[in-house]
Every structure is written in C-alpha cells, then in structure tokens.
C-alpha positions as CSV (number, residue, x, y, z in Angstrom):
1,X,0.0,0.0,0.0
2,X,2.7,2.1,0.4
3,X,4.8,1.7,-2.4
4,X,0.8,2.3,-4.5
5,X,1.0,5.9,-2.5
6,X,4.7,6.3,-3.8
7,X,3.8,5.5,-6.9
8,X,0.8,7.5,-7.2
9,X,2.6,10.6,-5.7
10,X,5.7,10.5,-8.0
11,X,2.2,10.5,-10.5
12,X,0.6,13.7,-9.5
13,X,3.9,15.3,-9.2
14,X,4.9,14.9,-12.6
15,X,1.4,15.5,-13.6
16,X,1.4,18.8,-11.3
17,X,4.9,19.4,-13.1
18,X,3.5,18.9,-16.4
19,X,1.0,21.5,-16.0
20,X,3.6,24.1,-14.4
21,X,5.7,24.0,-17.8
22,X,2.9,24.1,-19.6
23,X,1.5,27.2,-18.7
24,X,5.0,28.5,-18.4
25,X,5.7,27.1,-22.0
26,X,2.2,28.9,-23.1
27,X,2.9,31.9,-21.6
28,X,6.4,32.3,-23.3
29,X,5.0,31.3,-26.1
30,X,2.8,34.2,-26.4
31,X,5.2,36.4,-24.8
32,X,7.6,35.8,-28.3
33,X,4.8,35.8,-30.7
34,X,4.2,38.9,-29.5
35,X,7.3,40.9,-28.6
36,X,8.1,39.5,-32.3
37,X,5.5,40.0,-33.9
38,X,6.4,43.1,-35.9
39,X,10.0,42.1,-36.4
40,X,10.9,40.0,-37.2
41,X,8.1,37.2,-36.9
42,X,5.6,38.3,-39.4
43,X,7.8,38.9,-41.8
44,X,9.2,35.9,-42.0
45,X,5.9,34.3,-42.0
46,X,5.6,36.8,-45.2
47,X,8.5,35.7,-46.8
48,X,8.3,32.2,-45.9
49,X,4.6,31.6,-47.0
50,X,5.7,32.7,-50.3
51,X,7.4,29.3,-51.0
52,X,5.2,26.7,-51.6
53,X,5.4,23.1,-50.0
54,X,1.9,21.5,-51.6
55,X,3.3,20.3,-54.3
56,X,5.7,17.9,-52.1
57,X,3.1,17.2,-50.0
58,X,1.0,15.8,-53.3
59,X,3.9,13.7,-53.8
60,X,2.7,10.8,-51.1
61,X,-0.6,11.3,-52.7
62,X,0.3,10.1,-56.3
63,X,2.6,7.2,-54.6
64,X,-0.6,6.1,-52.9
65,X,0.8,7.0,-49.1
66,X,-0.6,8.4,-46.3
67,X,1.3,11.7,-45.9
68,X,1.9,11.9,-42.8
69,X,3.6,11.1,-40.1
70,X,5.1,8.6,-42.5
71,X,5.6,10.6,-45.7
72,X,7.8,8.9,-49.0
73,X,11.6,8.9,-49.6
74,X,10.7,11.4,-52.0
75,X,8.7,14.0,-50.1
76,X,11.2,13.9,-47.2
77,X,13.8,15.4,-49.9
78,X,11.7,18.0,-51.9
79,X,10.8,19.3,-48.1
80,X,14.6,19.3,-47.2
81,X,15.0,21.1,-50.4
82,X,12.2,23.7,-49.4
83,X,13.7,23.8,-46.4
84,X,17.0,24.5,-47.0
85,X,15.3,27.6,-48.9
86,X,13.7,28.8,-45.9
87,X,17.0,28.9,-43.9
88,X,18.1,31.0,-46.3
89,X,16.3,33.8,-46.2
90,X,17.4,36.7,-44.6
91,X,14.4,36.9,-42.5
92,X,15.3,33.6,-41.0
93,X,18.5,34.8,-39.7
94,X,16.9,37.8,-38.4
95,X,14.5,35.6,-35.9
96,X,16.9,32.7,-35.2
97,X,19.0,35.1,-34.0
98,X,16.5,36.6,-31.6
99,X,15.2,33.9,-30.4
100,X,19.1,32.3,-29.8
101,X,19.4,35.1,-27.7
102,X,15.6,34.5,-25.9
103,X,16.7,30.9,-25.0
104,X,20.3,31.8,-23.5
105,X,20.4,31.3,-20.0
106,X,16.9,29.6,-19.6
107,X,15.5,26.0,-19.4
108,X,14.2,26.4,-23.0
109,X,16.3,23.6,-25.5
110,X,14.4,24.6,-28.2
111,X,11.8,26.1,-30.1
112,X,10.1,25.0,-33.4
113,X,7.2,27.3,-35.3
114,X,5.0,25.2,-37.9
115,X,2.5,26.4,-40.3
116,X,-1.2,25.4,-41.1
117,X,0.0,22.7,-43.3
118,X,2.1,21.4,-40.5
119,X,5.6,22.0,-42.1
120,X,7.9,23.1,-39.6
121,X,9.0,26.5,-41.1
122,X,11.7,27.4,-38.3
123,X,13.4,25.4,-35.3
124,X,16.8,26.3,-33.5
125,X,17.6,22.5,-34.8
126,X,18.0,24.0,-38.4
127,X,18.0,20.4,-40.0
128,X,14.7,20.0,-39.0
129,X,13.4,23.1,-41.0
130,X,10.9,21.9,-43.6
131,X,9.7,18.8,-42.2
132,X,6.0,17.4,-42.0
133,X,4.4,17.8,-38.7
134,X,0.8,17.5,-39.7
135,X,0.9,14.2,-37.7
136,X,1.7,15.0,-34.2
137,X,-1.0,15.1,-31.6
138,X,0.1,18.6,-30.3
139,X,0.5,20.2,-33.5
140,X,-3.4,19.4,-34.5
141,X,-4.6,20.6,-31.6
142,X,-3.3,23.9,-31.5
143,X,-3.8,24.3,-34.9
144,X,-7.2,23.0,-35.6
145,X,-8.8,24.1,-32.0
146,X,-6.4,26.5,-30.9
147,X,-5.6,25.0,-27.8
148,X,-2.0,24.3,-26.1
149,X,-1.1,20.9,-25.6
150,X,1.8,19.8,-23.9
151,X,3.9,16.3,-23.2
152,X,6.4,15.3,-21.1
153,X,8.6,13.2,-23.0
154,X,11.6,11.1,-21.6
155,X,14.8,10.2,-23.0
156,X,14.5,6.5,-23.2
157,X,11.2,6.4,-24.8
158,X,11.5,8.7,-27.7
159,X,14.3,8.3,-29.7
160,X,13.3,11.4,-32.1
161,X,13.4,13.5,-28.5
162,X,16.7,11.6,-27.5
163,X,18.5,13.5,-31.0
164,X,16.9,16.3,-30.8
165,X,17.5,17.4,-27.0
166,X,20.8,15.6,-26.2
167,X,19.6,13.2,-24.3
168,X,17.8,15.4,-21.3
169,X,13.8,15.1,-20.1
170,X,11.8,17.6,-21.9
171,X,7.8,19.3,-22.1
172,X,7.0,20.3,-25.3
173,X,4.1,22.6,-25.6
174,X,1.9,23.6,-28.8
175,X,0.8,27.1,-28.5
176,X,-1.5,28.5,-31.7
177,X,0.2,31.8,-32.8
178,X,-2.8,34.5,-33.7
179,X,-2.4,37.3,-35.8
180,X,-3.4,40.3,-33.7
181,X,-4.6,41.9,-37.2
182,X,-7.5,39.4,-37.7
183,X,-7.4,37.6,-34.3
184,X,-6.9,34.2,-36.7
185,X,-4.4,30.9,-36.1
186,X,-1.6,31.5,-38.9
187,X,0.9,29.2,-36.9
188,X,1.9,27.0,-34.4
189,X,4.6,27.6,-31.6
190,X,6.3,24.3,-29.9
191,X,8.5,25.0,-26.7
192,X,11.1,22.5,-25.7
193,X,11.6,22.9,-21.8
194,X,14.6,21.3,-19.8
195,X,12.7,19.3,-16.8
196,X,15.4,17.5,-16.0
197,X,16.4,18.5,-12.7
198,X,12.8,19.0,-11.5
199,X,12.2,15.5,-12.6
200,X,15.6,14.3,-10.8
201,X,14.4,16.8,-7.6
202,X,10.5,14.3,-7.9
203,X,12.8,10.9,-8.5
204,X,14.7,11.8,-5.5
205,X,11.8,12.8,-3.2
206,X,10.3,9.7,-4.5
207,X,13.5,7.8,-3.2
208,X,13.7,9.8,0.0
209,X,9.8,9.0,0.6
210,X,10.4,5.0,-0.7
211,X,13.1,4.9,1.9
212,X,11.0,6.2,4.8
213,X,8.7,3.9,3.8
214,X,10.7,0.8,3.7
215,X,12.0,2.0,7.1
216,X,8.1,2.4,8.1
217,X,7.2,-0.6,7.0
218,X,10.5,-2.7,9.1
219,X,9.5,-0.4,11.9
220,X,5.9,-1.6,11.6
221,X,7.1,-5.3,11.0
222,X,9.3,-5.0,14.2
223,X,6.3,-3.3,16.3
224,X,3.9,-6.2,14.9
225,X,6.5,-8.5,16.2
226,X,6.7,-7.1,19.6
227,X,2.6,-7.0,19.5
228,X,2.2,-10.0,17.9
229,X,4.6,-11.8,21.1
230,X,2.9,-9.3,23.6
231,X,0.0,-10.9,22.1
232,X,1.3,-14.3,22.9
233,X,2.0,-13.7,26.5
234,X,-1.5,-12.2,26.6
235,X,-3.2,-15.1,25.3
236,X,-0.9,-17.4,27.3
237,X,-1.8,-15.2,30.9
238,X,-5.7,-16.0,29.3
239,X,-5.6,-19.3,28.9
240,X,-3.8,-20.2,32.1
241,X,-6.9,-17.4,33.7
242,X,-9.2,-19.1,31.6
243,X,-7.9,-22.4,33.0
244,X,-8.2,-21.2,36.7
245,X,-11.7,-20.1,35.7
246,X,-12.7,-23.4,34.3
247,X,-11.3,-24.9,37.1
248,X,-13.2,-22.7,39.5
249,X,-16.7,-22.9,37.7
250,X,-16.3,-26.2,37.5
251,X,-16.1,-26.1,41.4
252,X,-18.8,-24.4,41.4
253,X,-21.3,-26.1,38.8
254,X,-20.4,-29.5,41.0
255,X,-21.6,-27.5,44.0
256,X,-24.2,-26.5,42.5
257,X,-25.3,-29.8,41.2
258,X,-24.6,-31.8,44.6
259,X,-27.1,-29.0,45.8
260,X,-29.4,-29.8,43.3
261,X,-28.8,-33.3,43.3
262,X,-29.9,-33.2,47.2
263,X,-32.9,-31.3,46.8
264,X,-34.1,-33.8,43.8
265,X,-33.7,-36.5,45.5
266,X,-35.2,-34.5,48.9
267,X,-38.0,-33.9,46.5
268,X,-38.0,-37.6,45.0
269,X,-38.7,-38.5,48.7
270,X,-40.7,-35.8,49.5
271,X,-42.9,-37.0,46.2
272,X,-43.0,-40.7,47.3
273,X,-44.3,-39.3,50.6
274,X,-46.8,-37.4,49.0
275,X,-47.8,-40.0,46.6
276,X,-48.3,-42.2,50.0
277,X,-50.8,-39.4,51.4
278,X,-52.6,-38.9,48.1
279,X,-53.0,-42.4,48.1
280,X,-54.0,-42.7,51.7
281,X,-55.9,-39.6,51.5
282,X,-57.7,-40.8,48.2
283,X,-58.7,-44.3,50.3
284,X,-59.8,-42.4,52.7
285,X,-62.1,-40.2,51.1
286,X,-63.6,-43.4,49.2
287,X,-63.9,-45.1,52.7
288,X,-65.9,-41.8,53.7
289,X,-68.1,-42.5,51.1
290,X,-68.5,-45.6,52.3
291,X,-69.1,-45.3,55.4
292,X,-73.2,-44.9,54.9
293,X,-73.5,-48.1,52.9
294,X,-71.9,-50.2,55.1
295,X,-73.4,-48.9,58.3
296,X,-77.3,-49.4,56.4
297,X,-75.8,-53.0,55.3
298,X,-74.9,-53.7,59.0
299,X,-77.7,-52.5,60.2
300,X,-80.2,-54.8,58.9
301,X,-78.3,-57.7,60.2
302,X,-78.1,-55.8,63.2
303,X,-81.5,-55.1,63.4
304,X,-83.6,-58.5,62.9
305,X,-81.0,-60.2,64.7
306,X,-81.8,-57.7,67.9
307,X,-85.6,-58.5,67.0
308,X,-84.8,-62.4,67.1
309,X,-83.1,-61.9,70.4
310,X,-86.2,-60.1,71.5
311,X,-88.2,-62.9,69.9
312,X,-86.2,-65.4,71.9
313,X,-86.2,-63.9,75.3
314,X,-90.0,-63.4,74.9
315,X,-90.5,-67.2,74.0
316,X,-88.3,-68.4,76.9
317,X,-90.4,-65.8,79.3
318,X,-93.3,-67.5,78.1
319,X,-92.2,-71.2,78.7
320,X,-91.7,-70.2,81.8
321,X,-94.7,-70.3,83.5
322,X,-95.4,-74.0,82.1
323,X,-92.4,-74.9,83.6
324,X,-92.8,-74.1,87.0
325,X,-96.4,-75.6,87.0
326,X,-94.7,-78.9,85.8
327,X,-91.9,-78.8,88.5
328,X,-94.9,-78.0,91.1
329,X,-97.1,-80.5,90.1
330,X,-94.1,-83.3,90.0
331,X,-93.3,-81.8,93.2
332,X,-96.4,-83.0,94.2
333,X,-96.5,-85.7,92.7
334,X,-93.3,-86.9,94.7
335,X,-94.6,-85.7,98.6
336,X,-97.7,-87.3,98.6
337,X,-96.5,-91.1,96.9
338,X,-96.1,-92.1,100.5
339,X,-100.0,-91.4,101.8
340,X,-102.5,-93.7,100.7
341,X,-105.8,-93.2,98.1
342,X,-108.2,-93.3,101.0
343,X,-106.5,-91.2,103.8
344,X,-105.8,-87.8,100.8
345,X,-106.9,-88.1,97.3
346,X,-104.5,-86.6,94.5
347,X,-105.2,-82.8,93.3
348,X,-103.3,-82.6,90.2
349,X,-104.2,-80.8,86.2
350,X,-102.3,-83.0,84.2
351,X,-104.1,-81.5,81.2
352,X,-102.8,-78.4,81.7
353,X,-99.5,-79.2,82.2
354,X,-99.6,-81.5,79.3
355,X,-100.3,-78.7,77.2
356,X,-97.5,-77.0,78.3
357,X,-95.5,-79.5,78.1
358,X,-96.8,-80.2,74.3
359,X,-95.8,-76.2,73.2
360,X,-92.1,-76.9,74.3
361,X,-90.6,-78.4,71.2
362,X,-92.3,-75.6,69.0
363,X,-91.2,-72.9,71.3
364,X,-87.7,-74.2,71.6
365,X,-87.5,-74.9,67.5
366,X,-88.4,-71.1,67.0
367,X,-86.0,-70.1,69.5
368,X,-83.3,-71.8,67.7
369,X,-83.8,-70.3,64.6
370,X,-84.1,-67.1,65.8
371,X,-80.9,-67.8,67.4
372,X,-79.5,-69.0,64.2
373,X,-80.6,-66.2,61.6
374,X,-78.5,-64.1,64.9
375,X,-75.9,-66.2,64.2
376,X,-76.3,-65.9,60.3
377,X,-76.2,-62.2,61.1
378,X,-73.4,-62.1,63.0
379,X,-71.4,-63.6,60.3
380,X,-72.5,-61.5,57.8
381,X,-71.6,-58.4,59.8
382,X,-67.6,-60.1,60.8
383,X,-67.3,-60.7,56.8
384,X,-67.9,-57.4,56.0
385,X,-65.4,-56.4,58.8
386,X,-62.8,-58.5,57.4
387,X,-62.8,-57.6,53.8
388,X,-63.1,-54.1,55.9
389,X,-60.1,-55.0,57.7
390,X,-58.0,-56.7,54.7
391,X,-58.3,-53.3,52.4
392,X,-57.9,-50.9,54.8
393,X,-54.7,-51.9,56.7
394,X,-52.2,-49.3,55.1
395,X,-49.8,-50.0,58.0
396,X,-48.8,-53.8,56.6
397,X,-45.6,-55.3,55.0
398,X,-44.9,-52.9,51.9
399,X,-44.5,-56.5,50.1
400,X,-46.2,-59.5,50.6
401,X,-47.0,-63.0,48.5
402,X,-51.2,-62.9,47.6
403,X,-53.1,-64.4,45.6
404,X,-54.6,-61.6,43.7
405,X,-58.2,-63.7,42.9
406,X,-58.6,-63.2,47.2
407,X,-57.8,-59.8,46.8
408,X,-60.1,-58.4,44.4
409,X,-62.7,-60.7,46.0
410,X,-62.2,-58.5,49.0
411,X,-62.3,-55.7,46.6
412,X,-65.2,-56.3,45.0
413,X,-67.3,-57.0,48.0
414,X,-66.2,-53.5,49.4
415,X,-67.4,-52.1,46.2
416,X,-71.1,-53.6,46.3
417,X,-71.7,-51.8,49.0
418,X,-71.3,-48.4,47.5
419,X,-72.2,-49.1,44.1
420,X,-75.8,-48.6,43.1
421,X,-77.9,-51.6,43.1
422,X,-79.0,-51.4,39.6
423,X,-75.5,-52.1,39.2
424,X,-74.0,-55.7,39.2
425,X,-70.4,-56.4,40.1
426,X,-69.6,-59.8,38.6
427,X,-66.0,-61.4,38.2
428,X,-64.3,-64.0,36.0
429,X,-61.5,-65.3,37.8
430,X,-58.9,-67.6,36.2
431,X,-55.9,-69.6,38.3
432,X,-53.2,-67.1,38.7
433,X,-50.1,-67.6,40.3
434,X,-48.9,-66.0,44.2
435,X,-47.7,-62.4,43.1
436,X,-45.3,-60.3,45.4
437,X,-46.7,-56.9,45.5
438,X,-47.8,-54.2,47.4
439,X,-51.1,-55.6,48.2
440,X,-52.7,-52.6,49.6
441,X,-52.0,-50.8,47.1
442,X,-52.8,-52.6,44.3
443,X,-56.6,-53.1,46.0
444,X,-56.7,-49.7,45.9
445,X,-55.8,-49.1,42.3
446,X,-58.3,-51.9,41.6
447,X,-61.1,-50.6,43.5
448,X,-60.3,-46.7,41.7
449,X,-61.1,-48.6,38.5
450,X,-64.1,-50.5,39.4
451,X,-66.0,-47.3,41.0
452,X,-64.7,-45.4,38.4
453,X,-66.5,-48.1,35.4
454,X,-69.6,-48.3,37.7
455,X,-69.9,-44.1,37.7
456,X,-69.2,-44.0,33.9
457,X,-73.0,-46.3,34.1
458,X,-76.2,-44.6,34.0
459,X,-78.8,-46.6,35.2
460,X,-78.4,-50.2,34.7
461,X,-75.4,-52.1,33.7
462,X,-72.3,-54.7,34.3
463,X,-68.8,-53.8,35.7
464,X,-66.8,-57.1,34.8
465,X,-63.9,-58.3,36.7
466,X,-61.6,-60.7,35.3
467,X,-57.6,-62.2,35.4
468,X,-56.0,-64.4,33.1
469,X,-52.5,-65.1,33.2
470,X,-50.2,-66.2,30.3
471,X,-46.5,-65.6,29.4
472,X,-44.2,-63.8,32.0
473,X,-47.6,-61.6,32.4
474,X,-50.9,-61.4,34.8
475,X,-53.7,-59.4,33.4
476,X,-56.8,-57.7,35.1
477,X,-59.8,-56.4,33.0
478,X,-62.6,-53.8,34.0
479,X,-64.9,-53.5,31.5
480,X,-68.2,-51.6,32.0
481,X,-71.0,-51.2,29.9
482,X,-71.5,-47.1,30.5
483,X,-71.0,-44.2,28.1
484,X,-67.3,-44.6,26.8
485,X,-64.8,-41.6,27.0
486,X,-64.9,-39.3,24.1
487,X,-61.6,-38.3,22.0
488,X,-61.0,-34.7,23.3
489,X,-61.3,-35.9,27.0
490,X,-59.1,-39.1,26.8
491,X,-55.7,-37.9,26.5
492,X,-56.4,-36.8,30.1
493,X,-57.7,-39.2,32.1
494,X,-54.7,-39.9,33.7
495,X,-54.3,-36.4,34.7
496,X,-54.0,-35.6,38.2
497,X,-56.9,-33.5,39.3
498,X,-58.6,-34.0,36.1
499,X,-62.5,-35.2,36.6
500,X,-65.6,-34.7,34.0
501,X,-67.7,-35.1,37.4
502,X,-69.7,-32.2,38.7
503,X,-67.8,-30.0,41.4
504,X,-67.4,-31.3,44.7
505,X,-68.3,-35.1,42.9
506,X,-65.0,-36.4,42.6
507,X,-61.4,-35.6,43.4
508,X,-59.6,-36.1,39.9
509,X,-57.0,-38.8,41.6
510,X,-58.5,-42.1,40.9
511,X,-57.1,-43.2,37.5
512,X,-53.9,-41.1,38.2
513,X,-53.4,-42.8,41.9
514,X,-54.1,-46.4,39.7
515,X,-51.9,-45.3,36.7
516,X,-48.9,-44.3,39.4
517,X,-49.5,-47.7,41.4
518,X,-49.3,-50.2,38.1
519,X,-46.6,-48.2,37.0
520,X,-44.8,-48.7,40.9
521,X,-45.0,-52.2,40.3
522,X,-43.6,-52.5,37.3
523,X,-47.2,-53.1,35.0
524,X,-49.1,-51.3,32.6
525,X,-52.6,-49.5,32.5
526,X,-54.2,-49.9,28.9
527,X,-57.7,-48.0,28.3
528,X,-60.0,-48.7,25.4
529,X,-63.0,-46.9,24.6
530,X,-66.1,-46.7,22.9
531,X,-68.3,-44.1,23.0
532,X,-72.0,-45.6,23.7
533,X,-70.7,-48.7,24.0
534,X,-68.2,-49.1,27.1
535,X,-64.5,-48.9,28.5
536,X,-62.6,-52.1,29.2
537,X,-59.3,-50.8,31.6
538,X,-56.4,-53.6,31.6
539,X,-53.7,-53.8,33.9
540,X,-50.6,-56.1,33.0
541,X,-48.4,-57.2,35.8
542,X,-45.1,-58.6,35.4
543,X,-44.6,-62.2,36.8
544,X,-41.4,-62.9,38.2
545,X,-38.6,-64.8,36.0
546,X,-38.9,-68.7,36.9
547,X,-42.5,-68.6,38.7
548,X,-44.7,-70.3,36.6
549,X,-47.9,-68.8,35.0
C-alpha cells in the first residue's frame, strides 16, 4: 500500500509538473509571438509563405501513401529542399538570432514554429526546418482548436526526442500563434523545456519517501512483532486465567449440582411421601363414602338379629310359667307317693301341664332359629369387617406373596356396598399364580377402576372383573357397559386432578393414583374406549422370571 501511495505521488507530481511547464511554456509562447510579432516574426511568415510546400506534399498522394507522419523517400527530400530555402532567407536569420538570444540562460532547449499545413518553417535544430508535422497530436490541436497541448517526454522512450534534445527530459508545448490583425491561427509555436532536474528533484523525493517507507514498513514489521509476542503472552496469561476459571466454575457447577442433586432427591422423597398421602388420602375419602353403605348394610343384620333376640327372650319368658307348674305338680306328685288313696286323694291338672308340656318343642324350634338367623347375622356383619379389615390396613408389610383372585374378591365386596344396586359387580377369575406386590395398594388401584367403570353407568349395567395369566404376564380387565370416554377428554384421564364429574363429585386422583400404582409395580394400564358402547381398563403385571404362570 505504500509503495501504491509512492507511486501514485511520483504520478501527481509529474502531472502537477507537467501542468507548471505548460502554462510557463504557453505563456512564453505568447510572450515571443508577440514581442516578435512586428519584427521580425511576421515577416518571416511573409517571406516564408511565399514558398510553396503543396506540391511535395501531393507527392505521397500520387505514390498512394498516407502523408503523414510517415511521408515517402521522395517528399522527405523536396521538403529538405524547401527547407533549406527557408534557412536562407534573410528573415530567418533575423528571428533565429532573436530567439538564440531569448533561449540563452533559460531552461528552454528549443523552439520550433509550424504552419497550417504542418511544415515546420523554423526550429533552433536548423536540420529540422521543412519537415512534415501534420501528424503530431500537439501540432493538430493547436492548430485545428487552438488549444496548447503539452507532453512530457523522456529520453529513453522517444528516440526522435533523444537526437533532438541531447539526451535530457523535456515538455514540449503547442501554443497556436494568432495574428493580432484578424485575431486568426496563422501558426503554431512548440517549446522545448529542460525538466530535467525537476524530474531528478521528484525521482529523488520519490526515493527519499520510498526509503521512509521501507523503514516504516521494518519499523511496523518489528512493532507487529513485539505485538504480535505481547500478544502471545497475553493469550498465554488467558488461557492459564481461563484455565483457573474453568477450574473454578467447574467447582462451582459441582456444588451447585450436589445441591441440586440433594434437593431432587429430597423432593424424589418428598414426592413418594406425597404419593403415600394422596393415596392414603384418596382411600380415605372413598372409605368416607362408604361409610353410609356399610353402616345401612350392618344395620339390617343388626336389626332382625336384635328383633330375634327379643323374639327369643319373649319365647323363653313364656315357657316359663309351664315350667314351674310342671316342677310343682311333680313336686307334688313326689310328697304325697307315700299317703294312701283313702287317707288324701290326689289334686293334680295333668291337662294343663300336658299342654305345656306339648308347646315346648315348637317354642324351643323357634328359639333356635331365631338364634340361628343371629348367628347368620353375625357372620355377615364379621365378613364385612374383614374384607373391611383386609383393604384398609395401610400399616402392613410394603411387600407380601397374595393371591390376587382373594384380593379383588375382598375388593369387590367392598365395592357392592357403594355401588348402586342397579348395578351388578360380577368377576371372571382364572388360576393365577402368588404375586409379590404391594397388596394394599394394588386393591386400591383396583377398587379406583371399578368405581370409576360403575360411575361411567347410567342406570343399569355390568362392571366385569376378570384375570388371566399367560406368558411372563398377569392381566386384570374392567370392562363396563357405560357411556365410553370421548376423543377430546381421553388424553387426560390420567391427569391428576382432572375429573368430568360435577364440582365437589370427585377428586380427579382415581385413574392417576391407579396409573402411578401399576406403573410402581412395574405393569401397565391400557384403556379402550367406545363411546355408547363401554370402556374395558387392563392392567398387565409382570410375573417374576422362573415362577410359573
């Protein structure tokens, strides 16, 4: 980049010293034309109009050249000829001598004056006198337009210049000589200006700038050196910082993550604890609703087996009056065996203790079966206590080896009670082999599904039980006959919370309590659904490897 500034500035110098000549070439140009004018210029632009150069000009013509710049063998020597006639007339002495004396002690090498034809008709170079010029750039402007134009011309790119100015750096100008008579062109002036040492003083500026430059650019080399090894220790201060850094966020990222690994797994136990309420909570809240059904179902055994007690103590109070006639009358009987017929005859009613006697066996017969419908009572009421008993005892072994057949019998029976009536509960049991689960909580995932087919019934209908067993796998089926579940509402059945049961109806946990239990134990909870036709629920539990199915 900076040897393209050096460049460009040695360019606009030259340029700028181009232009400098120039207008000093112009303005001597018209300083002579005109301080000669009178004498002895226009005479000898008189005198040397009055020889004629056409007619070895029309010499390329007829030889089928172009006359200039390249003009014949021929033409060259009829100008020389014409020439040598101009240089010697006496006007020509007259203004070479003046203008000899004009160039002596300035930078001016030479001066040249053409006419409209292009023939050069003076030059301090007196050899040059009658050539064609018609060709040169400069020349045509001036004459043509009557402009100045001007060239810088080197030594070692124009041999012509070379000859003619010994070898030295020159600007030639064209300046159009007017005649002040009728202000008209009648000639052209060219000025040959020494440039030399001006071009020297630019080449050596140039030089003096290129060598600050090269000793810019090894200064700048040297300073990106020193930055580009400051910049090395930099970055090597960075990376062992960086490193430090790392070293210390990683510190702190495995605080941070022991931290968080402590509170997930605090949470992980505080959500199994939860879980355990929800559950617990959920169980209770079905045994509240419960609790009505089973009271009106123990009731009634409660009730005519209090009646039959009744019944019974009222039966005995009434064979008791028979009874102590009979033990009088056999008492008796017994005192007087020992008196004879004719000293005290016997007072006794044997008919009325025979009737008494007779309503024993009847009395008795109804007292035992008053006794035994108590009895038949009584057992109803301790079943319902155990199956009570069996699915509410949260506080058992977490795992334990059922049969899972007994337990949703238990389950079931709970169920009737708070099921509707119109509703019938009925199972299809197939042999299944001793599972070790969570028993507790697997009845209550089982009962959440079979309250949850018997609500999804309006009116009338079947809630169906059933296990099979086959493979590595134990399967339980609820199927119901009630609505279905429709598209929009069954990807969120499972959701906790989530209930299509009027406010205050249902707590949203059911399926999602079931779903979290199955999933506990390793099984699966499948739903499909049609919508008027019913939903079958199936739970797949995984048998242990080895234990046959």
């Amino acid at each position: 980049m900076q040897t393209l500034l050096v460049n460009r500035a040695e360019e606009v110098a030259r340029r700028d010293l181009l232009t400098a000549h120039e207008d000093s070439n112009v303005q001597l140009a018209r300083l002579l034309s005109n301080a000669l004018w009178e004498d002895p210029l226009a005479p000898f632009l008189a005198a040397a109009r009055a020889i004629d150069f056409t007619h070895c000009l029309n010499l390329s013509k007829h030889e089928g050249t172009v006359p200039a710049p390249m003009p014949s063998a021929q033409t060259r020597a009829c100008l020389r000829q014409l020439g040598a006639r101009v240089r010697a007339l006496p006007q020509f002495a007259a203004l070479d001598t003046r203008l000899l004396g004009a160039m002596r002690g300035s930078r001016v090498v030479k001066i040249r004056m053409h006419d409209l034809q292009g023939i050069t008709l003076y030059s301090t170079d007196h050899p040059q006198v009658g050539e064609d010029q018609s060709g040169h750039p400069g020349w045509r402007r001036a004459a043509r337009e009557g402009q100045p134009a001007s060239e810088l011309s080197f030594p070692d790119r124009s041999a012509a210049l070379r000859d003619l100015v010994d070898n030295r750096d020159v600007i030639a100008s064209h300046w159009p000589v007017v005649d002040p008579r009728t202000n008209k062109t009648i000639a052209v002036f060219e000025v040959h200006s020494d440039i030399t040492a001006d071009l020297n003083q630019i080449q050596q500026t140039s030089a003096d700038v290129r060598r600050t430059a090269a000793d810019n650019q090894a200064g700048l080399e040297r300073q990106m050196q020193d930055n580009r090894d400051q910049v090395q220790r930099s970055e090597q201060m960075q990376l062992v910082m960086l490193a430090g850094l790392l070293v210390l966020l990683y510190a702190v990222l495995h605080a941070i993550v022991r931290r968080a690994q402590a509170m997930l797994e605090k949470q992980a136990q505080e959500s199994e604890a939860n879980k355990q309420r929800l559950a617990q909570s959920e169980k209770m809240a079905l045994l509240g609703q419960m609790v009505a059904s089973v009271a009106h179902q123990l009731n009634t055994p409660l009730a005519f087996s209090k009646s039959n007690v009744f019944m019974a103590i009222q039966a005995l109070d009434d064979m008791a009056p028979g009874i102590r006639s009979a033990s009088r009358a056999l008492e008796r009987a017994t005192t007087s065996a020992g008196d004879t017929a004719a000293s005290r005859p016997l007072e006794l009613d044997t008919d009325s203790v025979r009737s008494r006697l007779d309503q024993f066996p009847d009395e008795l017969r109804m007292t035992q079966d008053m006794l035994g419908d108590v009895l038949m009572g009584l057992d109803q009421m301790n079943e319902m206590v155990d199956n009570l008993r069996s699915f509410t005892r949260l506080d058992r072994s977490r795992t334990a080896v059922v049969d899972l057949n007994a337990t949703l019998a238990s389950v079931i029976y709970i169920a009737k009670a708070v099921i509707s009536t119109k509703i019938r509960v009925v199972h299809k049991f197939s042999r299944l082999p001793r599972l070790a689960c969570h028993a507790s909580q697997l009845n209550q995932a089982f009962l959440n599904l079979i309250l949850n087919a018997a609500h999804a019934i309006d009116g009338a209908g079947v809630v169906t039980v059933s296990t099979a067993a086959g493979g590595q796998r134990i399967r339980i089926t609820v199927e119901d006959t009630g609505n279905g579940i429709h598209d929009d509402v069954l990807p969120r059945i499972f959701d906790p919370y989530f209930t299509t049961k009027p406010v205050g109806a249902g707590t949203g946990l059911g399926l999602a309590i079931a779903r979290d239990i199955v999933t506990e134990h390793g099984g699966t909870l499948t739903v499909k659904t049609q919508v008027g036709v019913g939903t079958t629920f199936q739970i797949e539990l995984p048998i242990p490897a080895g234990q046959a199915a």
